[in-house]
Steps between C-alpha positions, in 0.01 A plus 500: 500500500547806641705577803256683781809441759722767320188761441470485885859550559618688238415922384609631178498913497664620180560855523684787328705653794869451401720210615902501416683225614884588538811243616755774658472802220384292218149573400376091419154595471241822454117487391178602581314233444549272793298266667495462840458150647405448838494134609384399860851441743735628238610888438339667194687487216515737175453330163689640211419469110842351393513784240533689797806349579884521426478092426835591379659473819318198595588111421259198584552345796516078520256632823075353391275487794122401491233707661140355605326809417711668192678193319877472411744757499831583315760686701743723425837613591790802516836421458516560871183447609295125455167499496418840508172481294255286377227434225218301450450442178167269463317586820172358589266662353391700857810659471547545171551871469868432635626310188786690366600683779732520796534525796793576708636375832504828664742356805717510198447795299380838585128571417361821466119539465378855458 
C-alpha cells in the first residue's frame, strides 16, 4: 500500500553541489551526490551515501525512532557527540532513494553546502 501522506509531505532533490560535514576540524563527511530532503515543519536535511562517510569515527547508537512517512531509523554517535546522525535503512518505498545514506544533525555538526 503505498504511502500518499509522505509524497505530500516529503521532497527528495539529489544534486551534485558539494556537501562536507565536519565536527570541529575533522572532515566526517564530503560527496557530491547528496540528496536533499525537504519534509513539511522540519529543516531540510542533506542525505549522504555512507561511502561518503568517515563511518570510522562513528559507532551505533542504542537510539531507533519510527517515522510515519520514512520508516525506522538507526542512529549514530561520536565519542562526544550522541546522536549526531541517522540512517534509514529500509524506507518506504516513497522514500526510498535515502537508503544508505545519512544525514546529519546539523545543530550538531557543521554543514557546508556549496
Amino acid at each position: 500500500m503505498a504511502n500518499h501522506a509522505a509524497a505530500a509531505r516529503i521532497n527528495l532533490h539529489p544534486h551534485t553541489r558539494r556537501v562536507r560535514i565536519f565536527h570541529r576540524d575533522i572532515l566526517l563527511a564530503d560527496t557530491r551526490d547528496g540528496i536533499e530532503l525537504h519534509e513539511k515543519d522540519y529543516p531540510q536535511r542533506q542525505y549522504i551515501p555512507k561511502a561518503d562517510v568517515d563511518m570510522s569515527k562513528l559507532t551505533v547508537s542504542t537510539t531507533v525512532t519510527h517515522c510515519p512517512f520514512k520508516g525506522d531509523s538507526t542512529y549514530y554517535s561520536l565519542p562526544d557527540i550522541a546522536d549526531v546522525a541517522w540512517s534509514y535503512e529500509h524506507p518506504i518505498d516513497e522514500v526510498a532513494a535515502i537508503a544508505d545514506r545519512l544525514a546529519f544533525d546539523s545543530n550538531k555538526v557543521m554543514e557546508l553546502v556549496q
